[in-house]
C-alpha positions in Angstrom: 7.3 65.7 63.5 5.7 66.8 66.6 2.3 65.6 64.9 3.6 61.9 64.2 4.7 61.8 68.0 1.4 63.2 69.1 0.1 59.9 66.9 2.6 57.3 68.7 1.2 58.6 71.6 -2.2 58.3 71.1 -1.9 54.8 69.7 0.2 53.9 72.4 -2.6 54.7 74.9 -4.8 53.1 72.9 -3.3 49.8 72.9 -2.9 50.5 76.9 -6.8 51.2 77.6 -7.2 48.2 75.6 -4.7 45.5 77.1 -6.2 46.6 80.6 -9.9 46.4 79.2 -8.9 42.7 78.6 -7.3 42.1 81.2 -9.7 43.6 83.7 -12.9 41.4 82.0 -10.5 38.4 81.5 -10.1 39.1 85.5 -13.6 39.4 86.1 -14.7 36.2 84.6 -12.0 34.3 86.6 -13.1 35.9 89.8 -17.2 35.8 89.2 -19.8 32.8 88.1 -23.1 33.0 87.1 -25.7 31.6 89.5 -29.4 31.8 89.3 -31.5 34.9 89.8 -34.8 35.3 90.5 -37.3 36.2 88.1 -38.8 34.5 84.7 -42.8 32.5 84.4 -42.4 29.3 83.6 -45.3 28.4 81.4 -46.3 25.1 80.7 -49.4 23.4 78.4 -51.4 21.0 80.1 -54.6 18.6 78.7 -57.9 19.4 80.6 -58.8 22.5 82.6 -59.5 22.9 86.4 -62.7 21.7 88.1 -62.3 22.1 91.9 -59.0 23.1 93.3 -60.0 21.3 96.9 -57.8 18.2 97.7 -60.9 16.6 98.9 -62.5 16.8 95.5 -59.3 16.7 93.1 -59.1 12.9 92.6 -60.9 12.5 89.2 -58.8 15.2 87.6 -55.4 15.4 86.6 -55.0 19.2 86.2 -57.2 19.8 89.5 -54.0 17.6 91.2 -51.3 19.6 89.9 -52.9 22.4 91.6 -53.8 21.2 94.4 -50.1 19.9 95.0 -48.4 23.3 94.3 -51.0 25.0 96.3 -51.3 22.4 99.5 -50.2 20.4 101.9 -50.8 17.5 103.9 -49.8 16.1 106.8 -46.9 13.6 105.1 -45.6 13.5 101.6 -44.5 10.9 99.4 -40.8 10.5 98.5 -39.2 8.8 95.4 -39.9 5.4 96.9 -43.3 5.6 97.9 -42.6 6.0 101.7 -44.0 8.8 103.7 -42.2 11.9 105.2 -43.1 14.8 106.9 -44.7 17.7 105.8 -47.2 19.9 107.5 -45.7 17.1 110.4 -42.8 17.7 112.0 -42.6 14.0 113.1 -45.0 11.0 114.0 -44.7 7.7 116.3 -47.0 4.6 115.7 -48.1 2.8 118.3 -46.7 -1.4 118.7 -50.2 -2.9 117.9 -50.7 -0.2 115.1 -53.9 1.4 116.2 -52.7 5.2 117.5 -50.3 7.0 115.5 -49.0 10.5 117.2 -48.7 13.3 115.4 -47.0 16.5 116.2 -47.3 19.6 113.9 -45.0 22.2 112.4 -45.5 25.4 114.4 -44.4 27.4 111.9 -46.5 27.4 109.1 -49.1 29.7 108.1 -51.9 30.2 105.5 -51.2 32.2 102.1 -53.3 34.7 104.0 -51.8 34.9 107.1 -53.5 32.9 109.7 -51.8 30.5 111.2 -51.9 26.8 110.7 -52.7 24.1 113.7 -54.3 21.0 115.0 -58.3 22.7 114.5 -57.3 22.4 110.8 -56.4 19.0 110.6 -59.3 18.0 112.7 -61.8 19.7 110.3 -60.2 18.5 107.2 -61.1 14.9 108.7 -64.5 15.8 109.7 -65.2 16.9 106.4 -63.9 13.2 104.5 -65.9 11.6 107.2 -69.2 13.0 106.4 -71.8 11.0 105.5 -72.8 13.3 102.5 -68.1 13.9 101.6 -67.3 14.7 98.1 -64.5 12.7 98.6 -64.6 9.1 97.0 -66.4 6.9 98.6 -62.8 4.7 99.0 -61.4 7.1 101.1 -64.2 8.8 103.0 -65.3 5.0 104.1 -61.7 4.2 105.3 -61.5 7.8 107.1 -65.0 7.0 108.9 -63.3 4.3 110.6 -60.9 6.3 111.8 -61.3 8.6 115.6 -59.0 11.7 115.1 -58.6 13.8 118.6 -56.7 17.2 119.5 -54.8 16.7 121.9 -52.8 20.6 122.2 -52.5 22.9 119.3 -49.8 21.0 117.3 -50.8 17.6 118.3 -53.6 15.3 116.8 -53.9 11.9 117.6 -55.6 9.1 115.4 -57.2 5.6 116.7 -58.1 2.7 114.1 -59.9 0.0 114.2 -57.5 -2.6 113.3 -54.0 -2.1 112.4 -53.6 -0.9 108.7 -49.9 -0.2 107.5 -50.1 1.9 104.6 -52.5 4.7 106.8 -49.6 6.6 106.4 -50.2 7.0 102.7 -53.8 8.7 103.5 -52.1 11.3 105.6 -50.6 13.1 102.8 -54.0 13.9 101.5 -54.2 17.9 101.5 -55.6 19.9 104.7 -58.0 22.7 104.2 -58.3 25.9 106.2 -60.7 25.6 109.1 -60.9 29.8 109.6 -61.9 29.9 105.8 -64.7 27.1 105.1 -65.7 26.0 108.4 -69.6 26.4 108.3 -70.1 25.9 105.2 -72.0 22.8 104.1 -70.5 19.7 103.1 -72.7 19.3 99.8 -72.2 23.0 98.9 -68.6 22.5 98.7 -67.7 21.8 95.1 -69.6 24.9 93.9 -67.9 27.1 96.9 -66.1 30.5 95.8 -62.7 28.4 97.5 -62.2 26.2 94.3 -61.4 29.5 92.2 -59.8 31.0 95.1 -57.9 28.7 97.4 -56.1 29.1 100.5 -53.4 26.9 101.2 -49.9 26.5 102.6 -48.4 25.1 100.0 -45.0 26.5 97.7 -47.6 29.1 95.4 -50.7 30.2 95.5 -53.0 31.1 92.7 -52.9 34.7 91.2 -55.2 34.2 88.5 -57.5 31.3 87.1 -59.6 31.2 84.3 -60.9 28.3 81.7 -57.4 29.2 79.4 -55.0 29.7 82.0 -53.7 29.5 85.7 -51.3 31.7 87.1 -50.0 30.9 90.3 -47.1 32.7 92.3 -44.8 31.8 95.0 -46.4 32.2 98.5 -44.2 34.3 100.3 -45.5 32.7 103.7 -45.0 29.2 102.7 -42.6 27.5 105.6 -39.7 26.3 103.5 -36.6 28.4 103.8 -35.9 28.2 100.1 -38.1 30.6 98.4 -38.6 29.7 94.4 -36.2 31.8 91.9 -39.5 31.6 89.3 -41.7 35.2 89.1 -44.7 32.7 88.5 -45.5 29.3 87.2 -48.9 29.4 84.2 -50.1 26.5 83.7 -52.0 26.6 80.2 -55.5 24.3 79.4 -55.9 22.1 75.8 -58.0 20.0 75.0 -55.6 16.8 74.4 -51.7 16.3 74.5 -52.3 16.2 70.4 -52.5 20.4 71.1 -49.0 21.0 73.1 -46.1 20.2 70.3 -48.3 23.0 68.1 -48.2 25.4 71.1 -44.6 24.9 71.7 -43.2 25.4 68.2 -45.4 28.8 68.1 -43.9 29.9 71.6 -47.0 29.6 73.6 -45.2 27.2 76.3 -42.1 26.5 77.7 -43.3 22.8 78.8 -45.2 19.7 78.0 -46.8 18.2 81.0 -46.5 14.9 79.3 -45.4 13.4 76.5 -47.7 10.2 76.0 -45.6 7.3 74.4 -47.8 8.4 71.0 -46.0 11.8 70.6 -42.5 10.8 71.6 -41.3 10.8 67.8 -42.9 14.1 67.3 -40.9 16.3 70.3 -38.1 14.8 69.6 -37.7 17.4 66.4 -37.0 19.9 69.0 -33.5 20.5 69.5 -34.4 23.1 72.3 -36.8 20.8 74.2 -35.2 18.9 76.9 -36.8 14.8 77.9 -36.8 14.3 81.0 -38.1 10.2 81.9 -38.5 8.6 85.2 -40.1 5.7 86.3 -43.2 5.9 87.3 -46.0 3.7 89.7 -48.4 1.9 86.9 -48.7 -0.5 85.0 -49.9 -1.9 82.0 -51.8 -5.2 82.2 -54.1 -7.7 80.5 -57.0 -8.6 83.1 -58.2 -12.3 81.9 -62.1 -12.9 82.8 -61.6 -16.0 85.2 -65.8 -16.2 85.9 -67.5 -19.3 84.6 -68.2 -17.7 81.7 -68.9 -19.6 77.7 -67.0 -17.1 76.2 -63.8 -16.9 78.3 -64.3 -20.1 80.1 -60.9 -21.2 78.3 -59.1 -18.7 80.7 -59.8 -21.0 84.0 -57.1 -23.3 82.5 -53.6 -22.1 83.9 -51.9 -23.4 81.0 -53.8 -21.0 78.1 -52.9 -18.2 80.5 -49.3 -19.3 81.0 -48.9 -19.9 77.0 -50.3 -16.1 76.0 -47.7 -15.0 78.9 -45.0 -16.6 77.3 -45.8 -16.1 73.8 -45.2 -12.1 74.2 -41.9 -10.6 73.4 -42.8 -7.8 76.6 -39.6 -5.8 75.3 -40.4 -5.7 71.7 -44.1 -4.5 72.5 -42.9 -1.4 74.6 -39.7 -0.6 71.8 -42.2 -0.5 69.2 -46.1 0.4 70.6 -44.7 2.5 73.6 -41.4 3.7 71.8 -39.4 2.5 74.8 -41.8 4.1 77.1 -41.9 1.2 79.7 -40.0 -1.2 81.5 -40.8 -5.4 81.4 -43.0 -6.0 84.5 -41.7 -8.4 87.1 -44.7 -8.6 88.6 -47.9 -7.3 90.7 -45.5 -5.8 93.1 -43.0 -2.8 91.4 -39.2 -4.2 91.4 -37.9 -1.5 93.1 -40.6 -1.8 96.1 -39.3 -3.0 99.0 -41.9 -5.4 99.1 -40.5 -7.2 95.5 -39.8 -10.9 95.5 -36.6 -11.3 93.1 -36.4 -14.7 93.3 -39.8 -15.6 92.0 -39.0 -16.5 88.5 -40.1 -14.3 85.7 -42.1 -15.5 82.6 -39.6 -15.5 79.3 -40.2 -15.2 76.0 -40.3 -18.7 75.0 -42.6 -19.3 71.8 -41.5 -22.8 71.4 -43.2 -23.4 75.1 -45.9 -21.6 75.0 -46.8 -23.8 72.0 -46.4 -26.9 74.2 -48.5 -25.6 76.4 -51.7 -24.9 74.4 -50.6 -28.4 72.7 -50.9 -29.8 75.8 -54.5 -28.5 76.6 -55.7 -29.9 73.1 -55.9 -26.7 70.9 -54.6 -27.6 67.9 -55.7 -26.2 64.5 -57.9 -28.7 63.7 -59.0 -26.9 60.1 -55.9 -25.6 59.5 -57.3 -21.7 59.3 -54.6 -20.5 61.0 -56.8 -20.3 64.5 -56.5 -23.3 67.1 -59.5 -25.1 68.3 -60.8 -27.8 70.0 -64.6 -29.8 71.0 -65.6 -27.3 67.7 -64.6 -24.2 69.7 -62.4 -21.9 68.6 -59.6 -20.2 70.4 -60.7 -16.8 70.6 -61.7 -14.0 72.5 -62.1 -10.0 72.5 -59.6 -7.6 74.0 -61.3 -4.6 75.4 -59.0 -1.5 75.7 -59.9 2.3 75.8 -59.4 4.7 73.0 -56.0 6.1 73.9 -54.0 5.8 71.3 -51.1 4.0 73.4 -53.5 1.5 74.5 -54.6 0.8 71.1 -51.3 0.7 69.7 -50.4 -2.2 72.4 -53.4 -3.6 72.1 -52.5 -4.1 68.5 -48.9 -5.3 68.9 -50.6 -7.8 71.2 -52.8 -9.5 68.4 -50.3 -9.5 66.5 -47.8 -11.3 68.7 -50.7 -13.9 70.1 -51.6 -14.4 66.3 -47.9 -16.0 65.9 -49.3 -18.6 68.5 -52.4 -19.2 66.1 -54.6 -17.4 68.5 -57.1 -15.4 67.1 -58.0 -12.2 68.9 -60.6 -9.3 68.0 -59.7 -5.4 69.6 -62.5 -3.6 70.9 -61.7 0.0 72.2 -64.5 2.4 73.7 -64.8 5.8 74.6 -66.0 5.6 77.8 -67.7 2.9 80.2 -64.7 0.7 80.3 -64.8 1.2 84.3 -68.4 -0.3 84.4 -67.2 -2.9 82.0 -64.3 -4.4 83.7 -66.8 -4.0 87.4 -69.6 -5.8 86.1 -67.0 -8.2 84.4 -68.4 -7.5 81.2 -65.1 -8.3 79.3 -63.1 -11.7 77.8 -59.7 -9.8 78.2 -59.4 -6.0 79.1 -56.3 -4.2 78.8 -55.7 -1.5 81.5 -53.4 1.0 82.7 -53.5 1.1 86.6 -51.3 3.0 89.5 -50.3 1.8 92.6 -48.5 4.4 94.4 -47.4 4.4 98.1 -47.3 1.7 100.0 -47.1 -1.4 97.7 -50.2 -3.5 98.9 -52.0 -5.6 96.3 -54.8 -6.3 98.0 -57.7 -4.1 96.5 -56.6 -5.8 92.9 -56.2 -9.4 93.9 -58.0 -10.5 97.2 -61.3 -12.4 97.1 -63.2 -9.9 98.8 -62.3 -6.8 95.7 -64.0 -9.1 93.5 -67.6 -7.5 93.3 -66.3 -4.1 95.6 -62.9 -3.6 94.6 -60.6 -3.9 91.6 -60.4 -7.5 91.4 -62.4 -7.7 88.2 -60.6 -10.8 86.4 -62.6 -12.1 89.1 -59.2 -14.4 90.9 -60.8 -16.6 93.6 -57.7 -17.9 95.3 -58.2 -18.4 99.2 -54.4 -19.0 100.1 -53.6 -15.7 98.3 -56.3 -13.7 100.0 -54.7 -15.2 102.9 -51.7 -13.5 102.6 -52.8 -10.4 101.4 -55.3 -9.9 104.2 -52.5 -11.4 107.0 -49.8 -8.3 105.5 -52.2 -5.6 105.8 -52.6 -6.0 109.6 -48.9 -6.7 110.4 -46.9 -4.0 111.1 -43.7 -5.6 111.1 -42.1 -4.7 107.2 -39.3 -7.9 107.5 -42.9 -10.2 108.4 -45.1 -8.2 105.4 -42.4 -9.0 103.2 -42.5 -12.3 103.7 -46.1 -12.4 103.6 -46.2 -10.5 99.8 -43.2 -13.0 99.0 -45.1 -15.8 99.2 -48.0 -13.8 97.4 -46.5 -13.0 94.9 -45.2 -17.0 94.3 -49.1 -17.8 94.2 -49.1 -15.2 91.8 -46.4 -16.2 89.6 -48.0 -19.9 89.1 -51.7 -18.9 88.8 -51.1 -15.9 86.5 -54.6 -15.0 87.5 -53.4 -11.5 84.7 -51.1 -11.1 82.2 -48.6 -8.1 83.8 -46.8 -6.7 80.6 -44.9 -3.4 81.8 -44.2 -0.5 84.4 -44.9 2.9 82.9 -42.8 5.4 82.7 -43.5 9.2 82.6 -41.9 11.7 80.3 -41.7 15.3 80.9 -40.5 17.8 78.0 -39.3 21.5 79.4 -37.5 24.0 77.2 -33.8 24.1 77.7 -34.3 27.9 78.9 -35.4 26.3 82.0 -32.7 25.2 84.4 -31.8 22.7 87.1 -35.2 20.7 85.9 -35.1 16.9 87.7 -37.2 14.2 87.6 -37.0 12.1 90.5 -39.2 8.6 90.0 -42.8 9.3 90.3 -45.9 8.6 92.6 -48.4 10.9 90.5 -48.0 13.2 87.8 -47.9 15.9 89.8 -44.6 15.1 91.5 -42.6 16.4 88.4 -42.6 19.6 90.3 -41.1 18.3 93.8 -37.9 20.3 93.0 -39.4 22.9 91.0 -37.7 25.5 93.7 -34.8 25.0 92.7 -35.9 25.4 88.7 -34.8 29.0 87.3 -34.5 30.8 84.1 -32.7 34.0 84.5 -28.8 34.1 85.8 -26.5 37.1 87.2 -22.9 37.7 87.9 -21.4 36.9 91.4 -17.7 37.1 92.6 -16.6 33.8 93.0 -16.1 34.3 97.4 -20.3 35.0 97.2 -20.8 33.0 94.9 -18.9 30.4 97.7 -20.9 32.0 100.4 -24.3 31.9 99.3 -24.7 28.7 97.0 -22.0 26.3 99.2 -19.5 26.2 96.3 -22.0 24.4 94.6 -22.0 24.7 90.4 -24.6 25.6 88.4 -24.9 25.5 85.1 -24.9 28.3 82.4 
């Protein structure tokens, strides 16, 4: 008897020790929330490997720009839209006429290695670009040559143009270099300097190991941001081609895909682990037409062939099935979401039955009845030049096919490399092209009379009225006149269809779902996908819910 109580007794305490376990953790998790914690490396495959991690030096390279934008910074940034705001600037004030902009530094930022950051950096940075012997390219070493930059105190540098020139502000965000670090050292030795491997800069990280395979880069515990980075590192991981990175991330070499071209969309989508993350982005894809008095293309001059191949594409139906969706239909030279977008100039529809009319109307018929229109014995038909990326070649496909529905006959030709020289000595019929505008929206290094032969005007558009314009917005500073100005452009524009704009790009990022509180804000370069990479984290902890209030703001965050 005594031993049966002694049983009850146990089992009753038991079932107590239990009931309170329960209810203490049950307690527990309606008093606590997980929040991030520091710790975790973020590892991510890339296509290339790095060259020169100098922001003078990192234009031709896209890995070379991720680097260079985790590891420096510049005087201004630019946001989601393109516009500049401050950075290693506190603040800035522009002259009335547009020829002295003021800057004033942040006086509290300092080199990975210490020193501190001030006006002697910014001055030497510029002295470097303007250098007649600068690595930099030529486009932006000849614009900073016109340029007088002058020290006025420590933390204030002033800058005097030549003529006014709105979107300078965009060539202030390129990266500033330490003065205590390379000064002396000669311009032309530059690109082979120890610095590239081992840079200095005030940026979020700073590089803890580089090699050929693999970067490793830390956060900089000097950098002036409050907000210090919950990631233990950030590796950035070097392949030969996007083809390599799905491979790498189903064996558990990376967390992240720099990139998913348009091409290898179907394949990551297999992935149930691997989050997409799209966002518009500032290119383009476009057809440049050969407008030169030229035998071959000389059927381009005539407004009405250029009009017909415009409205004989389905734009949507080439990016849904040669980009996957990747894209969005073009309005135009100038981005829709730019401030500087005309939305009442009318857009080109699909219209098959009027392009038709149109090339009936210029008397190519098909004479012969070989399925190809023709007229005076000449038939319609011309080359499309494209590169050999396997997007390009895939749209440059769709678009034969589409144009052959109008009886237009059209031969691809894709090549490996020279297409640059191609399209500049306007060696081409029809060329199709990716190209980025980023920043401030001006159109006039693609379209004004003057980028014919020196800039990237190489369908070779001779319209005076247009150059006009273009040439009239870039020296007002006024945005409510320079919108009028592009307005009217971009009218011009719509009527002459000097190119065939087919779509804005888009850019897809792919990060493992281990990796939290990834955004993609719309991007000006590639290297933007890591603008809020601060706030990205990977490993979580327990808080009671009044620090948890506290520390984070009440603010959720996911599990």
């Amino acid at each position: 008897m005594e031993s049966l109580i002694r049983w009850q007794v146990l089992i009753a305490f038991g079932g107590i020790v239990l009931v309170g376990a329960f209810l203490f953790s049950y307690a527990l998790a309606r008093t606590t929330v997980l929040v991030p914690a520091e710790g975790g490396v973020y590892i991510e495959g890339v296509a290339g490997v790095p060259q020169h991690l100098n922001p003078l030096l990192a234009a031709y390279n896209q890995v070379d720009q991720d680097l260079v934008a985790l590891i420096f910074n510049g005087l201004t940034r630019l946001n989601a839209q393109g516009e500049a705001e401050p950075d290693l600037a506190s603040s800035w004030t522009a002259a009335p006429d547009g020829l002295t902009y003021l800057f004033r530094l942040r006086q509290d930022v300092r080199w990975a290695d210490g020193e501190r950051f001030d006006a002697d950096d910014v001055l030497f940075t510029v002295q470097l670009l303007q250098a007649p012997d600068s690595p930099a390219p030529p486009d932006l070493a000849a614009l900073w040559r016109t340029i007088q930059v002058e020290k006025l105190d420590p933390y204030t540098v002033r800058f005097r143009l030549e003529q006014p020139f709105p979107a300078f502000l965009d060539y202030t965000s390129i990266g500033i270099l330490p003065h205590h670090i390379l000064q002396g050292v000669p311009v032309q030795e530059l690109p082979t300097h120890r610095f590239n491997l081992h840079p200095v800069g005030t940026g979020p990280f700073m590089v803890a190991e580089i090699s050929t395979r693999r970067a490793r880069l830390v956060p900089n515990p000097r950098h002036f941001a409050r907000k210090q980075p919950y990631l233990e590192a950030l590796e950035l991981h070097f392949y030969p081609s996007y083809e390599h990175l799905p491979t790498a991330y189903e064996q558990g070499d990376i967390l992240g895909l720099s990139y998913v071209p348009p091409y290898l969309f179907p394949e990551v989508t297999r992935f149930p682990e691997l989050n997409l993350y799209t966002a518009r982005a500032s290119g383009f894809y476009l057809v440049y037409l050969n407008l030169q008095d030229d035998e071959r293309s000389s059927f381009f001059q005539d407004v009405r062939i250029r009009r017909a191949l415009l409205y004989g594409l389905d734009r949507q139906s080439l990016i849904d099935q040669a980009l996957h969706g990747q894209g969005i239909v073009a309005g135009g030279p100038i981005h829709a979401w730019s401030w500087a977008y005309a939305p009442d100039v009318p857009p080109v529809p699909h219209d098959l039955v009027r392009a038709e009319q149109l090339l009936d109307e210029a008397r190519w018929i098909d004479s012969d009845s070989d399925g190809v229109r023709d007229k005076k014995g000449k038939v319609l038909r011309f080359t499309l030049t494209c590169s050999e990326d396997p997007d390009h070649i895939a749209l440059a496909q769709a678009l034969k096919q589409q144009w052959a529905a109008l009886e237009v006959a059209v031969e691809i030709e894709t090549l490996g490399g020279g297409l640059a020289e191609r399209l500049r000595a306007h060696e081409f019929q029809a060329a199709l092209v990716e190209v980025v505008i980023s920043g401030d929206p001006d159109p006039y290094p693609m379209w004004d009379q003057t980028q014919i032969e020196q800039g990237q005007n190489y369908g070779g558009w001779d319209n005076s009225e247009a150059s006009r314009l273009l040439a009239e917005a870039r020296r007002t500073m006024d945005r409510e006149e320079r919108k009028a100005l592009y307005a009217e452009f971009q009218r011009i524009f719509a009527e002459e269809l000097p190119a065939l704009i087919l779509a804005d790009t888009v850019y897809t990022y792919a990060v493992d779902a281990s990796v939290r509180q990834v955004q993609l804000a719309p991007l000006m370069t590639p290297a933007d996908r890591f603008r809020t990479i601060a706030n990205w984290y990977m490993n979580t902890r327990r808080v009671i819910m009044a620090e948890k209030t506290r520390r984070f703001g009440g603010l959720g965050f996911p599990d």
